[in-house]
C-alpha positions as CSV (number, residue, x, y, z in Angstrom):
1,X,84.2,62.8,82.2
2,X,85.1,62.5,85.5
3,X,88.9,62.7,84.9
4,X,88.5,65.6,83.1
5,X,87.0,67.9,85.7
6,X,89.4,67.0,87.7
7,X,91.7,68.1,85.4
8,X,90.2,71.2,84.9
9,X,89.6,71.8,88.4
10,X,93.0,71.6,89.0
11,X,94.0,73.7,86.0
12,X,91.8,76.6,87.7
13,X,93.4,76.1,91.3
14,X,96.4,75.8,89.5
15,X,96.1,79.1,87.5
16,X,94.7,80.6,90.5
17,X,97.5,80.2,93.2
18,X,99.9,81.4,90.5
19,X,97.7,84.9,89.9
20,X,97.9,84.8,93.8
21,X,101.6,84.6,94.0
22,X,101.9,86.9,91.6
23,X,99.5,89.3,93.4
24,X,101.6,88.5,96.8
25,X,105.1,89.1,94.5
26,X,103.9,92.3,93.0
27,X,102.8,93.4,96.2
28,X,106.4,93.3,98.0
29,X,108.1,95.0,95.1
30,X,105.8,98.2,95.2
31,X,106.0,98.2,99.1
32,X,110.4,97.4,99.1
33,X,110.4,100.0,96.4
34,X,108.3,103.0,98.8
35,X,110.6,101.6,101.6
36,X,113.7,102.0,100.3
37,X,116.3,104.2,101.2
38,X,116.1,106.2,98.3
39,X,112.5,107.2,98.6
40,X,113.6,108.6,102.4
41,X,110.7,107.8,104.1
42,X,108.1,109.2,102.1
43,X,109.0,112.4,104.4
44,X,110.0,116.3,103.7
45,X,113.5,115.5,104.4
46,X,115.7,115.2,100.7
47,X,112.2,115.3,98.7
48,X,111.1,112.1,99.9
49,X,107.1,112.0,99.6
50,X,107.8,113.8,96.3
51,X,110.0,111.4,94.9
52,X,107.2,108.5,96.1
53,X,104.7,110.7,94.5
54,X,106.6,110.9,91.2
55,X,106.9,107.0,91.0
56,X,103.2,106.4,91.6
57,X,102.4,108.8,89.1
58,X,104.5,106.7,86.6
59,X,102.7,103.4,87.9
60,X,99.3,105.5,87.6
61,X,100.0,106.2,84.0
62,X,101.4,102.3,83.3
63,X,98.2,100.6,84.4
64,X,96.5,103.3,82.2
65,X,94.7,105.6,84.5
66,X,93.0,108.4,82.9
67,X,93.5,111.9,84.9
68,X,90.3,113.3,86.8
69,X,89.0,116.2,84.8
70,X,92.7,116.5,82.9
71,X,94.7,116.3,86.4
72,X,96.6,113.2,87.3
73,X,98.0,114.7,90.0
74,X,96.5,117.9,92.9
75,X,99.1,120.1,94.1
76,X,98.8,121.7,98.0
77,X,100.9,123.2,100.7
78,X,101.8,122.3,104.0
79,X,104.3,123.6,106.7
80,X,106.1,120.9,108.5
81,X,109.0,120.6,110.9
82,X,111.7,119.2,109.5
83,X,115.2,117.5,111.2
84,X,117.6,117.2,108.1
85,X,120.9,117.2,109.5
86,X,122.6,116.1,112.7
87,X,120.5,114.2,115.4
88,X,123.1,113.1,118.2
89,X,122.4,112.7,121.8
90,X,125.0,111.6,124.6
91,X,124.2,110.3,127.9
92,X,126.8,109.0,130.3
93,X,129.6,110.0,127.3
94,X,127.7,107.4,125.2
95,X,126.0,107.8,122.1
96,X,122.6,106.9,121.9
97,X,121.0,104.8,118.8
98,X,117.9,107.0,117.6
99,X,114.8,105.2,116.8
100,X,116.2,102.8,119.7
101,X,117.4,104.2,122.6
102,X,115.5,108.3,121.7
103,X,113.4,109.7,119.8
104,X,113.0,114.2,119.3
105,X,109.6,115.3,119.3
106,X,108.3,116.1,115.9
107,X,107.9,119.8,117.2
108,X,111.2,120.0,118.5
109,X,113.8,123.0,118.2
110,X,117.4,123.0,117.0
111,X,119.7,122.1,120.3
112,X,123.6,122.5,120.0
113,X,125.0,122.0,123.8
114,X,125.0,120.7,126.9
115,X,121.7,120.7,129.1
116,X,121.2,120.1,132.7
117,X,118.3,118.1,134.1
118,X,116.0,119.1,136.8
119,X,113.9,115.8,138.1
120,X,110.3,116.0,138.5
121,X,107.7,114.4,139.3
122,X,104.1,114.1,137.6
123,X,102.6,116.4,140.0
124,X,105.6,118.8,140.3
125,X,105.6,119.3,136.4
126,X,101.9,119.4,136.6
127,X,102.2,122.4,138.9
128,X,105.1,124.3,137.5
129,X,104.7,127.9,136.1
130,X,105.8,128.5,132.6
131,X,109.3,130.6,133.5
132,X,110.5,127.7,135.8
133,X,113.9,127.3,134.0
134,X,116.4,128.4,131.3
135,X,117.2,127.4,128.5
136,X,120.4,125.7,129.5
137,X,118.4,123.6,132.2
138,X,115.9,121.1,130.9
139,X,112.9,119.6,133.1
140,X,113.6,116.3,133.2
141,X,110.2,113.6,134.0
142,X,111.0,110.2,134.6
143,X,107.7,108.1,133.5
144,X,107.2,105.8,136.9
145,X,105.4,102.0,136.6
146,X,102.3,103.2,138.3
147,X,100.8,106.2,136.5
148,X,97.6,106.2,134.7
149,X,97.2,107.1,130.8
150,X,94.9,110.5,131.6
151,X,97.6,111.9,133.9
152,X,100.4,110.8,131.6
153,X,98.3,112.7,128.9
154,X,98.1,115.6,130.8
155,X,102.0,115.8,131.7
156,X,102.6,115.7,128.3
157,X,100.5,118.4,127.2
158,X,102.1,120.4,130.0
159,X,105.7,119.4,128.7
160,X,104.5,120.6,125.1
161,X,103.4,123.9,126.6
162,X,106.8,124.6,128.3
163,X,108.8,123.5,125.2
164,X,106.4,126.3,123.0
165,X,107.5,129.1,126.3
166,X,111.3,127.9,125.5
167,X,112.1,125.4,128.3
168,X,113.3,122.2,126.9
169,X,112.0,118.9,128.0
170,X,113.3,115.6,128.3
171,X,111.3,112.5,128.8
172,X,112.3,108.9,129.9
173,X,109.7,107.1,129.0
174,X,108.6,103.0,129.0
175,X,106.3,103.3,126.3
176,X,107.4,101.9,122.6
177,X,109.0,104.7,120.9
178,X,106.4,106.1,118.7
179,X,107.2,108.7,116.0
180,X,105.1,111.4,113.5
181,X,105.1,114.2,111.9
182,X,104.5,118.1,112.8
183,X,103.2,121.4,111.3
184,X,104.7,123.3,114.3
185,X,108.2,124.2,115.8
186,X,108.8,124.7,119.6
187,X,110.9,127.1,120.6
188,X,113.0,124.7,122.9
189,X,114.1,121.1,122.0
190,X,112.0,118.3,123.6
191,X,113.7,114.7,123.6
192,X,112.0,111.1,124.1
193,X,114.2,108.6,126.1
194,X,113.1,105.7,125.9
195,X,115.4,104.2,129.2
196,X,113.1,102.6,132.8
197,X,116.2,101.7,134.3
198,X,117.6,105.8,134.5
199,X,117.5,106.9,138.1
200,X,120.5,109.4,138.3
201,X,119.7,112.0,136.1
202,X,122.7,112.9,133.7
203,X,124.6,116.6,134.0
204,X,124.7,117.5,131.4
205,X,123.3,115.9,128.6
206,X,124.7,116.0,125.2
207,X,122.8,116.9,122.7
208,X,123.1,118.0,119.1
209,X,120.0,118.3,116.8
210,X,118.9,120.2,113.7
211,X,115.1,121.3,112.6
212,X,113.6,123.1,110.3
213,X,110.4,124.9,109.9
214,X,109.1,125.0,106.3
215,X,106.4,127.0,105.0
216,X,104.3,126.3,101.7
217,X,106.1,122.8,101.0
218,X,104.1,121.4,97.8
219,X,103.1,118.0,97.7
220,X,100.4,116.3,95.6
221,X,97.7,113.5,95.4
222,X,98.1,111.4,93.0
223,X,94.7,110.7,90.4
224,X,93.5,108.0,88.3
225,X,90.2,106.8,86.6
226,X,89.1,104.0,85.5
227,X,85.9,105.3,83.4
228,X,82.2,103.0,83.9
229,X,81.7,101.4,80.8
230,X,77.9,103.0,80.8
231,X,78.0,106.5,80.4
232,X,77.6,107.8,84.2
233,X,77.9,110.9,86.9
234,X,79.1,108.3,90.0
235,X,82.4,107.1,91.1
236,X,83.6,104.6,93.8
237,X,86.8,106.3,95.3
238,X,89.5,103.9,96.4
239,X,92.2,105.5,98.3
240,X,95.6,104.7,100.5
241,X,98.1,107.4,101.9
242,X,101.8,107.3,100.1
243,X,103.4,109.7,102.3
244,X,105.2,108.6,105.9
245,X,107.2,110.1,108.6
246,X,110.5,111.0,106.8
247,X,113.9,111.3,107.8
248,X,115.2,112.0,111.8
249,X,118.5,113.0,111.1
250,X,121.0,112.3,108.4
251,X,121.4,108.4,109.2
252,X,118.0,107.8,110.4
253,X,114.6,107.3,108.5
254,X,111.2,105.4,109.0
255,X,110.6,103.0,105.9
256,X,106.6,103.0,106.6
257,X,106.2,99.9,105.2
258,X,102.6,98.2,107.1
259,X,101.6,102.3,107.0
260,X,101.3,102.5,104.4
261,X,103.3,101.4,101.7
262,X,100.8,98.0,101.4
263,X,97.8,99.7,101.3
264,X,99.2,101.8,98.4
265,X,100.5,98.2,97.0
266,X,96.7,97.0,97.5
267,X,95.8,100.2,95.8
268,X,97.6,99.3,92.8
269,X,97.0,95.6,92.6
270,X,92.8,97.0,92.3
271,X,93.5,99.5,90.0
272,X,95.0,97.0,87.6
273,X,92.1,94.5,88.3
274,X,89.4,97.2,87.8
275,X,91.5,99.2,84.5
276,X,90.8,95.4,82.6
277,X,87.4,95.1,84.5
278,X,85.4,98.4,84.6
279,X,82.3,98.7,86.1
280,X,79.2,98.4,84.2
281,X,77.6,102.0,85.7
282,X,80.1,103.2,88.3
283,X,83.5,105.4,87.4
284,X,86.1,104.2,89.6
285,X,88.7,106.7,91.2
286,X,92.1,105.9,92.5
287,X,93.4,108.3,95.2
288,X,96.9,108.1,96.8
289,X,96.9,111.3,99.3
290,X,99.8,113.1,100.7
291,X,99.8,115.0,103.9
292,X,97.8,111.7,105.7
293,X,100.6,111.8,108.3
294,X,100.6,115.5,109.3
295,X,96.8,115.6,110.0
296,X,94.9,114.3,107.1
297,X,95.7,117.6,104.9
298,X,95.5,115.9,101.6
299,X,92.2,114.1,101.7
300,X,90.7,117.0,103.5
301,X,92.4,119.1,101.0
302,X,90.4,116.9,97.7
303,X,87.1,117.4,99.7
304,X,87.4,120.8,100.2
305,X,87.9,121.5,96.9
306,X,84.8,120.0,95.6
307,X,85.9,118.4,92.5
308,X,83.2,115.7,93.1
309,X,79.5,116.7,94.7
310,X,79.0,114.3,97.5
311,X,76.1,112.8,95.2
312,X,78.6,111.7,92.9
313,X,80.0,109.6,95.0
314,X,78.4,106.3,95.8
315,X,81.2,105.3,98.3
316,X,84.7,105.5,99.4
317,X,86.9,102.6,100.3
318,X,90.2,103.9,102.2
319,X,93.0,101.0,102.3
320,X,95.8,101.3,105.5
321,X,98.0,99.0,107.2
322,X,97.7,95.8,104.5
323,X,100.5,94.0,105.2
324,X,99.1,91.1,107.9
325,X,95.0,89.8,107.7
326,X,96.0,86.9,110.0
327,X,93.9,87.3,112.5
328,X,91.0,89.6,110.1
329,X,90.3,93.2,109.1
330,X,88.7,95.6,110.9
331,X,86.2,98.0,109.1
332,X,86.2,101.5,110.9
333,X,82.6,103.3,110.1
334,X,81.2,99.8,110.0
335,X,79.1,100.4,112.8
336,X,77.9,103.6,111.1
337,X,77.4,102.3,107.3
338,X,76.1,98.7,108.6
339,X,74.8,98.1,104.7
340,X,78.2,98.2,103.4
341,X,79.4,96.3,106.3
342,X,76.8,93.9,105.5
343,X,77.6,93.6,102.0
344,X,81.3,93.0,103.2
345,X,80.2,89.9,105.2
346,X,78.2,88.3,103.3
347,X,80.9,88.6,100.9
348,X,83.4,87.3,103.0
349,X,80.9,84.6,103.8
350,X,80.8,82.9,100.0
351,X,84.6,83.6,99.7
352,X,86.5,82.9,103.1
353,X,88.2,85.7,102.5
354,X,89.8,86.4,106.0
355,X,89.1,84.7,109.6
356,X,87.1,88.0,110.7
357,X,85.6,91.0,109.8
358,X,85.4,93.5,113.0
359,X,83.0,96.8,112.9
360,X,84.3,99.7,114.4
361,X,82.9,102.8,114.8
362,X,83.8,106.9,113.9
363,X,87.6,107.5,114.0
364,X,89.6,110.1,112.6
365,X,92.3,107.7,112.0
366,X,93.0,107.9,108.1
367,X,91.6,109.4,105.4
368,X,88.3,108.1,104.9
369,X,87.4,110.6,108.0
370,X,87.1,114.1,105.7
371,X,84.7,112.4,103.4
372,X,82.7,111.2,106.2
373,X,82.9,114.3,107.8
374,X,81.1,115.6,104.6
375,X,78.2,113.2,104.7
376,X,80.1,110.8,102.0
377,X,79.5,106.8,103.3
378,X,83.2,105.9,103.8
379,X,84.9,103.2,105.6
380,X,88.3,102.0,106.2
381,X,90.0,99.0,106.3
382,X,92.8,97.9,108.1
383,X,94.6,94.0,108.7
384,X,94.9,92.7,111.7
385,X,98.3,90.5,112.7
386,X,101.2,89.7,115.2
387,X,103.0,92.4,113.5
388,X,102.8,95.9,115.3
389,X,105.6,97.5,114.0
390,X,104.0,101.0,113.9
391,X,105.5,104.5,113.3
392,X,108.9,103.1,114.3
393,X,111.8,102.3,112.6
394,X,111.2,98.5,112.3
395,X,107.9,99.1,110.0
396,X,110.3,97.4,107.5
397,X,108.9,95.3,104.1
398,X,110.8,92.5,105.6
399,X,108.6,92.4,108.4
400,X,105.2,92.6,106.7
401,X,103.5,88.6,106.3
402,X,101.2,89.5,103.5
403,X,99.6,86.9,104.7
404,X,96.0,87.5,103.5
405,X,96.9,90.1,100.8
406,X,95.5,87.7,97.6
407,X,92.4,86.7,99.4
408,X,91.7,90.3,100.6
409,X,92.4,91.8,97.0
410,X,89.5,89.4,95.8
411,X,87.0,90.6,98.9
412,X,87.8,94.1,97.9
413,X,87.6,93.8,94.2
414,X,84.4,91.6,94.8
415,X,83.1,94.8,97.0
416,X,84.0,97.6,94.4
417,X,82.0,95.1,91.6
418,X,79.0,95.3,93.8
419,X,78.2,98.9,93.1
């Protein structure tokens, strides 16, 4: 008798690190497939989040989700500010790597030419008037060590404000080079350098860059259902942004792999877990939302259009930034919704899911936040890690550890059955 249970204990841990691995496996192919080179970024440069929102569609329709009300996917419009073509800076008669060495601000202007600098201070920029220069001569601030995060704040928004009036800007910065996505074009070009050790300013600076402002560009969320096996009017929504920063320049593009092409893979690996296991009295729906990057536009987009009444919906679970869980999740609104943080604990208790389970409190971080806004009980959860790859170029799927993706698929399937 006893050999037997061991046997069959052994079966079970045996069958369940291979649905693990599998879970892990499946996992990295979604997220190298939304990183790839072909899907652009998951951007408005080339069709990218278009081209991600066509394959998820497909995936949608292979684990056999139903559409919501006869839509599978919801069409809206967005203006963004685009840099399709060249993307070239010079300093010193040296090309600069972008991503590396530069980065343009998302709201930045075409620039073919030369520009000359003009150093300043903090204080002097904070002081200039708004017809302080050409648009041949560029103000020029040199981040110093000592300089604290309010007045840098501030600079910057008086940097945006000359760029908008037609002065360019350029910025040598010591903070990690940190990209996104805007809805607005300058009327100058306004250039991130990311370079301490620059004392002489260059004359002139070489510079060649290409934007685009675009109205009305269509992109869609992507629907599924799983239907309640009891005939019922409430859903569980389970969401995850596809879409990312694009393309910055031809040779240049930002894979988005940790944000948020695991929580999509997450997304997925649930959706197949619930499509063979319904819930008894709750519909389950499966949101992947475009526009996340540019300001939330797609989630706030689905609420606005009122689809679901806020009764219907029991609660939302928004998934970003999967690819780690070594050192725990973090649960923002779980200092607001401290039941459904509760529930996840004592969940996480029985199962060992991950090493900690941190409350945060009201953030418009992700997508969760328009639903909230609405008086919908929605949290979101993101992994914690040593990876912090983030809006930059090396947010690669090599880079991600997975390393508490199975477990974390069980505490969130375990969640969504609690309902």
């Amino acid at each position: 008798m006893l050999k037997f249970v061991l046997l069959l204990w052994a079966y079970w841990v045996l069958l369940s690190c291979w649905s693990q691995r599998n879970l892990t496996s499946d996992a990295k192919n979604v997220t190298d497939v939304l990183c790839s080179p072909l899907m652009e970024g998951r951007g408005y440069v080339n069709g990218g989040c278009n081209k991600a929102g066509i394959y998820l569609l497909r995936e949608f329709e292979r684990i056999g989700l139903a559409p919501l009300n006869g839509y599978a996917k919801q069409s809206f419009y967005i203006n963004v500010n685009r840099f399709p073509g060249a993307c070239k800076i010079k300093i010193h008669g040296h090309k600069k790597a972008p991503g590396i060495d530069y980065l343009i601000h998302p709201s930045s202007a075409s620039f073919h030419g030369k520009l000359s600098l003009i150093g300043l201070s903090a204080a002097e920029v904070l002081s200039l008037p708004f017809n302080s220069a050409s648009s041949k001569h560029a103000i020029a601030f040199i981040q110093p060590k000592q300089i604290s995060r309010d007045t840098l704040r501030m600079v910057r928004a008086k940097l945006e404000k000359l760029a908008r009036m037609n002065v360019p800007v350029v910025e040598y910065t010591r903070d990690k080079l940190t990209w996104s996505v805007s809805s607005e074009q300058f009327k100058a070009p306004y250039i991130h350098v990311f370079d301490t050790s620059e004392r002489v300013l260059t004359n002139p600076m070489k510079i060649k860059l290409e934007a685009e402002f675009v109205e009305n560009y269509e992109v869609s969320n992507i629907l599924g259902v799983v239907a309640s096996k009891q005939p019922s009017d409430s859903f569980i929504i389970v969401s995850a942004h596809y879409d990312h920063l694009g393309r910055m320049g031809k040779n240049t593009y930002f894979p988005g792999a940790n944000d948020n092409a695991s929580g999509v893979a997450m997304l997925l690996s649930l959706a197949k877990e619930i499509q063979q296991q319904p819930l008894q009295n709750h519909h389950v729906l499966f949101i992947a939302f475009a526009g996340e990057e540019i300001g939330l536009e797609g989630s706030q987009f689905f609420v606005d259009q009122h689809i679901l009444g806020s009764d219907q919906i029991s609660c939302v679970l928004n998934l970003d930034i999967m690819g780690s869980g070594e050192e725990g999740i973090t649960v923002v609104n779980g200092a607001v919704h401290k039941a459904l943080f509760q529930r996840l604990l004592d969940l996480n208790e029985l199962t060992q899911s991950v090493p900690v389970i941190k409350p945060r409190g009201k953030a418009a971080n992700s997508d969760h936040y328009p639903f909230s806004e609405a008086g919908i009980p929605a949290i979101f959860i993101y992994t914690m890690g040593p990876n912090k790859n983030y809006h930059d170029i090396h947010d690669k799927a090599a880079a991600l550890s997975f390393d508490r993706f199975d477990q974390l698929h069980y505490l969130l399937l375990r969640f969504i059955q609690s309902f």
